[in-house]
C-alpha atoms as a printed R data frame, in Angstrom:
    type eleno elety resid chain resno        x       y       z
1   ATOM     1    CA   UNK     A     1 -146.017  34.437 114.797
2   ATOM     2    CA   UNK     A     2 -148.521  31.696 115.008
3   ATOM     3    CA   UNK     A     3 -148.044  31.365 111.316
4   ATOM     4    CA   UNK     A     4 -144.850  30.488 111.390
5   ATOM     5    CA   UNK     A     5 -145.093  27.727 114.946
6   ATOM     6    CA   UNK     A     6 -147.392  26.085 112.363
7   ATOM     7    CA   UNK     A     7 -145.426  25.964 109.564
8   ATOM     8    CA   UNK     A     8 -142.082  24.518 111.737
9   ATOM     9    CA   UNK     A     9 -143.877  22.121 112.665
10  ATOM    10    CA   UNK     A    10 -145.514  20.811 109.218
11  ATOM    11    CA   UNK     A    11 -141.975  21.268 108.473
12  ATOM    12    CA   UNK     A    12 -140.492  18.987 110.694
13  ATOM    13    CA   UNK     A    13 -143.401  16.204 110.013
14  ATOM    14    CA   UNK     A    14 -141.917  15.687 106.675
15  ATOM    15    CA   UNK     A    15 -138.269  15.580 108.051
16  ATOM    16    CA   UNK     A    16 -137.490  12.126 109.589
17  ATOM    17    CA   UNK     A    17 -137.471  11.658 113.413
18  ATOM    18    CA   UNK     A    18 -134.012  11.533 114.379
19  ATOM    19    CA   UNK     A    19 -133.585  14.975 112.225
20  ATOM    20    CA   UNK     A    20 -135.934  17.080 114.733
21  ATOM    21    CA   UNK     A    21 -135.604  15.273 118.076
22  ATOM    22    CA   UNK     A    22 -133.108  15.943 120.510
23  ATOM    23    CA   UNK     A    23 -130.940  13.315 122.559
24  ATOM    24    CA   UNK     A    24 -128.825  13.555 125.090
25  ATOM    25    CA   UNK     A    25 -125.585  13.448 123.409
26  ATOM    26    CA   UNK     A    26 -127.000  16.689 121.164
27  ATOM    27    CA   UNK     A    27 -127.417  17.800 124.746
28  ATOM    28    CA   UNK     A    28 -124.085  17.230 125.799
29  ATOM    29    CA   UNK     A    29 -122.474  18.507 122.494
30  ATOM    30    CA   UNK     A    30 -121.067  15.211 121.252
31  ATOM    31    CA   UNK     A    31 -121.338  14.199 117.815
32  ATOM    32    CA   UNK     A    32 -124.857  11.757 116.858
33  ATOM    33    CA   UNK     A    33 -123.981   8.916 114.880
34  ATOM    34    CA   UNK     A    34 -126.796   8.419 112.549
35  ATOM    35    CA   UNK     A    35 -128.162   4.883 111.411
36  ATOM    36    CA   UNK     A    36 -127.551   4.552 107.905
37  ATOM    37    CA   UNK     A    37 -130.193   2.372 106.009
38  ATOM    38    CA   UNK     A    38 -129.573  -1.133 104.876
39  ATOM    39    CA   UNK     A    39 -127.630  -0.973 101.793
40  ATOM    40    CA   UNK     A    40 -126.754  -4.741 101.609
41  ATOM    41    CA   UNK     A    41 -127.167  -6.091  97.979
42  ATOM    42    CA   UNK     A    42 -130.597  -7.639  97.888
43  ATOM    43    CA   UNK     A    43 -130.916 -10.969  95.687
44  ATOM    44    CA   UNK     A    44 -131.895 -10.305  91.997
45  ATOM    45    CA   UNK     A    45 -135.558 -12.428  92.666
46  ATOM    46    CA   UNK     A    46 -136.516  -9.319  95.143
47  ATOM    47    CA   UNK     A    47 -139.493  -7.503  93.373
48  ATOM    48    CA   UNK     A    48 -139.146  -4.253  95.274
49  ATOM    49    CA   UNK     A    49 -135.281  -4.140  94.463
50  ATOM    50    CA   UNK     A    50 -135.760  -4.480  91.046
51  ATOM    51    CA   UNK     A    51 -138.254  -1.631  90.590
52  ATOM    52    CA   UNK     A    52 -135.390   1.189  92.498
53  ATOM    53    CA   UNK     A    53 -132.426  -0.235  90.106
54  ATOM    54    CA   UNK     A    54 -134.775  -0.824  86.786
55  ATOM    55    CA   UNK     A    55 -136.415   2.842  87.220
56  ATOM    56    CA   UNK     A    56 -132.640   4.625  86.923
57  ATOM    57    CA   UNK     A    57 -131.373   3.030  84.047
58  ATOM    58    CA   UNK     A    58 -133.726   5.085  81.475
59  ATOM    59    CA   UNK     A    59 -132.465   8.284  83.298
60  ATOM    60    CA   UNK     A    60 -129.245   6.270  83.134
61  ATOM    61    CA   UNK     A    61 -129.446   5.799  79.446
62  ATOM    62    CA   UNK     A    62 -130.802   9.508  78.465
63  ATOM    63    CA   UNK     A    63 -127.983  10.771  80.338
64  ATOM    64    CA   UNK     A    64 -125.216   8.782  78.592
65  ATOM    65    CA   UNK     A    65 -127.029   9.716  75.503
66  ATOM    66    CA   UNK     A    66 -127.281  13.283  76.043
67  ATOM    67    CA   UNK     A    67 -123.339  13.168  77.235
68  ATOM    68    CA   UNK     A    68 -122.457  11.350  74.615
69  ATOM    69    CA   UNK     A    69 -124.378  13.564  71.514
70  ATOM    70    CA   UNK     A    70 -122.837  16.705  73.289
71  ATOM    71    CA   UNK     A    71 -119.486  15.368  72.633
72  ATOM    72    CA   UNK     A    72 -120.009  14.753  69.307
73  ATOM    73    CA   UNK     A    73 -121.033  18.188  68.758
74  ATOM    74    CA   UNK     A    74 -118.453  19.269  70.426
75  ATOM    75    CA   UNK     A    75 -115.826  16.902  68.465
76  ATOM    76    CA   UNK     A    76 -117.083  18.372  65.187
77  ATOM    77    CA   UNK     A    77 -117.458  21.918  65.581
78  ATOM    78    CA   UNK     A    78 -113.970  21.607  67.316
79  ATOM    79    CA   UNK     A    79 -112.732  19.540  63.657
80  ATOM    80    CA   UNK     A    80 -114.283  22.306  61.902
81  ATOM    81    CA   UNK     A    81 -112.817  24.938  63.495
82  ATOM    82    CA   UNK     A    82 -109.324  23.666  63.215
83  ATOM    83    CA   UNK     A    83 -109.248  22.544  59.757
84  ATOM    84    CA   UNK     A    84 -110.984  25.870  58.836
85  ATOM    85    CA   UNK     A    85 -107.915  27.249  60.786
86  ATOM    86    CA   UNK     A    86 -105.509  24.747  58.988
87  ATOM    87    CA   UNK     A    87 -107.069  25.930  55.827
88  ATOM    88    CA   UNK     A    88 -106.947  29.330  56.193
89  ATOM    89    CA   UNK     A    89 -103.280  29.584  57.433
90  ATOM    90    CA   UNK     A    90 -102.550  27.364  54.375
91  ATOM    91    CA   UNK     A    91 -104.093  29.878  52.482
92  ATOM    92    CA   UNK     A    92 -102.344  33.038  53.416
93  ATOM    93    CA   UNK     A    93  -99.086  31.075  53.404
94  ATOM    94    CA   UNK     A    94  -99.563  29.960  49.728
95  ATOM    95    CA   UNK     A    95 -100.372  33.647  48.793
96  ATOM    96    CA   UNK     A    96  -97.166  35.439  51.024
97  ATOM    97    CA   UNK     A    97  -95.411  33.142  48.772
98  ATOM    98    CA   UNK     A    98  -96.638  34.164  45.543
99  ATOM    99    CA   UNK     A    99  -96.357  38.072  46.882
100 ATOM   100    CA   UNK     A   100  -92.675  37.176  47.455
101 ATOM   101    CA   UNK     A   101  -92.366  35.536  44.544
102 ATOM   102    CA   UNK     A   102  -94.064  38.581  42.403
103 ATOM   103    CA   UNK     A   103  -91.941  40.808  44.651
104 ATOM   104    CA   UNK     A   104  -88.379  38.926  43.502
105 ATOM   105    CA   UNK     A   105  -89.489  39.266  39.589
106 ATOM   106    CA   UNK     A   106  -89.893  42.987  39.855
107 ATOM   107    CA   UNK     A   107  -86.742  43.055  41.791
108 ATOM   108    CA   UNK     A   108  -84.560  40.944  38.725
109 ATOM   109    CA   UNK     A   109  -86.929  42.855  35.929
110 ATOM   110    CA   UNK     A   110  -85.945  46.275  37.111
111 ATOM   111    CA   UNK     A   111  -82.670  45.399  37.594
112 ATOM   112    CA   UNK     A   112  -82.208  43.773  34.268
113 ATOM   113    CA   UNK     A   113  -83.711  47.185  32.246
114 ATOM   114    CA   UNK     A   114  -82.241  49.570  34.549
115 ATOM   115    CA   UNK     A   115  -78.805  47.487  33.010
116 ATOM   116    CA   UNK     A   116  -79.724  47.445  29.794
117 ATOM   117    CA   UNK     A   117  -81.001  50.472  29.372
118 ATOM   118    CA   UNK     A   118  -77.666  52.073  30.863
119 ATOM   119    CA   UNK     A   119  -79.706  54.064  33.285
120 ATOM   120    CA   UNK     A   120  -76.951  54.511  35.699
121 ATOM   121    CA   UNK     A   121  -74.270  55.588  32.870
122 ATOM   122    CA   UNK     A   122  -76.472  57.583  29.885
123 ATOM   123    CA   UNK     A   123  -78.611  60.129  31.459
124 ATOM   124    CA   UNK     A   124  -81.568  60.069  28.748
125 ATOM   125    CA   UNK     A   125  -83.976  62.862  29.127
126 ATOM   126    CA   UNK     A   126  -86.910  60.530  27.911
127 ATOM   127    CA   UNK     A   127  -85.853  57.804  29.872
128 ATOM   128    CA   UNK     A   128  -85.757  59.357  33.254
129 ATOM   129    CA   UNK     A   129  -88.604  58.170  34.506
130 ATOM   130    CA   UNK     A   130  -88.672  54.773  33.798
131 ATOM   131    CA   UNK     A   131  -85.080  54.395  34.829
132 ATOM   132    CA   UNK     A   132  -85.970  56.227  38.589
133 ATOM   133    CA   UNK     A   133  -89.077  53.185  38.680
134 ATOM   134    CA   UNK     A   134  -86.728  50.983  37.810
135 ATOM   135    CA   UNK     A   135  -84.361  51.908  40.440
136 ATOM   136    CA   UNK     A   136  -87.190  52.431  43.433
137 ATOM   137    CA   UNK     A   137  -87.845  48.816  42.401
138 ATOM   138    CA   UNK     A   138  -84.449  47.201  42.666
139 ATOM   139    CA   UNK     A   139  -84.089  48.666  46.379
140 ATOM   140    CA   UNK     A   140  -87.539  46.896  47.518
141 ATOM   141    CA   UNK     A   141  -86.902  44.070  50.022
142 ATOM   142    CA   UNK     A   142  -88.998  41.276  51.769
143 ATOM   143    CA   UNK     A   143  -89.972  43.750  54.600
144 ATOM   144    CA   UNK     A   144  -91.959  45.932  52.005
145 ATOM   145    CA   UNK     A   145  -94.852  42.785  51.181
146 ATOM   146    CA   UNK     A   146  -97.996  44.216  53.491
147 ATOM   147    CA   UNK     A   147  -98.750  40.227  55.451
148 ATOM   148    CA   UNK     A   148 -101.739  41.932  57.136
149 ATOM   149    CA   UNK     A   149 -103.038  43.275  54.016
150 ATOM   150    CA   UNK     A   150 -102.746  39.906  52.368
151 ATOM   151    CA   UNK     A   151 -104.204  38.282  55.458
152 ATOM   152    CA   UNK     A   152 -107.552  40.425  55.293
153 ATOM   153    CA   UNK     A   153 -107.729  39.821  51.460
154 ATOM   154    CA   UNK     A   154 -107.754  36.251  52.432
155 ATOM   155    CA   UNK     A   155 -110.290  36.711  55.227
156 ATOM   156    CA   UNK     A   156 -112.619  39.033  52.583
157 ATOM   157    CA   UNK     A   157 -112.476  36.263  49.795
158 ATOM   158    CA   UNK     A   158 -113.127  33.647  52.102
159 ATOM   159    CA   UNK     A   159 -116.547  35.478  53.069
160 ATOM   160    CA   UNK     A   160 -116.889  36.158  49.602
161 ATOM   161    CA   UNK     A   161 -117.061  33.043  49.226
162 ATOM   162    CA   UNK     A   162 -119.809  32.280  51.786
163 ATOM   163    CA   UNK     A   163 -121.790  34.967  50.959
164 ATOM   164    CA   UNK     A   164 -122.055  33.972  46.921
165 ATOM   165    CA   UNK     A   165 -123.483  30.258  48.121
166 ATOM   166    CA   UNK     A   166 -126.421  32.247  49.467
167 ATOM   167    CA   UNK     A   167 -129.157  33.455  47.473
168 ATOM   168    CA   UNK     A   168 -131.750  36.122  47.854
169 ATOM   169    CA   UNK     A   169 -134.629  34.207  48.909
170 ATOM   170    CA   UNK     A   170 -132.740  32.628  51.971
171 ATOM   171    CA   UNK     A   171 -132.048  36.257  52.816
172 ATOM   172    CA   UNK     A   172 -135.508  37.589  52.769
173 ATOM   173    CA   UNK     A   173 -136.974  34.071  54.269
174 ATOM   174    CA   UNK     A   174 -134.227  34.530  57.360
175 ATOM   175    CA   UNK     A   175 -135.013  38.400  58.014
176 ATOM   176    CA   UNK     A   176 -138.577  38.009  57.701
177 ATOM   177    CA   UNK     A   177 -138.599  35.016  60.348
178 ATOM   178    CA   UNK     A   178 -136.443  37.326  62.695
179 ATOM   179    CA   UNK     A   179 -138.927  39.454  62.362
180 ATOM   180    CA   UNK     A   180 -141.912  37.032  63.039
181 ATOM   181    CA   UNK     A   181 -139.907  35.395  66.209
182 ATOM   182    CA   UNK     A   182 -139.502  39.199  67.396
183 ATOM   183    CA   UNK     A   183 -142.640  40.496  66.800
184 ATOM   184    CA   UNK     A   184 -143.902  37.535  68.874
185 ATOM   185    CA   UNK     A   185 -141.473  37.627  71.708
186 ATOM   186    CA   UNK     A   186 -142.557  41.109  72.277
187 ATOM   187    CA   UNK     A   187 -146.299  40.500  71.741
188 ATOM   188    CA   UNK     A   188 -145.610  37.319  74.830
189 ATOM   189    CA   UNK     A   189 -143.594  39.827  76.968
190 ATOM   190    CA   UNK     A   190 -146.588  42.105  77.711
């Protein structure tokens, strides 16, 4: 208990005076209006007023700074991550297009042998197969193109793609300084 009357009271010698000591009007539960410092604008030859405003700025300036380079991170990883989107729905759109297109040319080819080849009118024992292809083909529609399947083919060539640009060594050098940065980490948390 002691302790403690010792430490209130180093306490309140760092706190200013009018903090700690008690007035009437605390006594009679009405509000204390506090002095507030002179804040006039002191005139630019003042020594000591140059010193507070001059010792900001570099805080002033590494702040900006900071601000500043974090929005230009921010402004390109956000440019890379929409054209990257951009690209990619570019991509898939470009090869739906050429599924629908490959799709339509099976349609008119089947339809155009099934006719010539008199399918529907000659029943040919040989030709019985290829004219029951020919007719599963010509009742495809739009509806039977698998998008999502295209979509992760474009997704798996894309990473394909990223993965080819990297070589062996880079692999090796990366997991072996994971393992370096771990081994340490653990070694530092004992």
């Amino acid at each position: 208990m002691m302790n403690d009357r010792f430490k209130e009271e180093e306490f309140k010698l760092n706190l200013p005076r009018e903090w700690y000591t008690k007035k009437n009007s605390i006594e009679n539960n009405q509000l204390v209006k506090r002095s507030r410092p002179n804040c006039a604008p002191s005139s630019p030859t003042s020594v000591e007023s140059g010193k507070g405003n001059n010792a900001r700025v570099p805080f002033l300036v590494s702040a900006y700074a900071l601000m500043s380079f974090n929005l230009l991170i921010i402004a390109i990883l956000s440019f890379t991550i929409i054209k990257t989107f951009f690209v990619l729905r570019n991509d898939i759109r470009i090869r739906i297009d050429n599924e629908f297109a490959d799709l339509l040319y099976l349609i008119e080819d089947s339809k155009y042998k099934y006719e010539v080849n008199r399918c529907g009118c000659i029943d040919i024992p040989a030709m019985r197969k290829d004219c029951m292809i020919w007719k599963n083909n010509m009742s495809k529609s739009r509806s039977d193109v698998e998008v999502m399947k295209i979509v992760m083919d474009c997704f798996g060539d894309m990473i394909d793609r990223f993965l080819e640009r990297i070589s062996w060594k880079f692999f090796i050098f990366s997991v072996c300084l994971t393992i370096v940065y771990l081994v340490i980490y653990k070694n530092n948390r004992r």
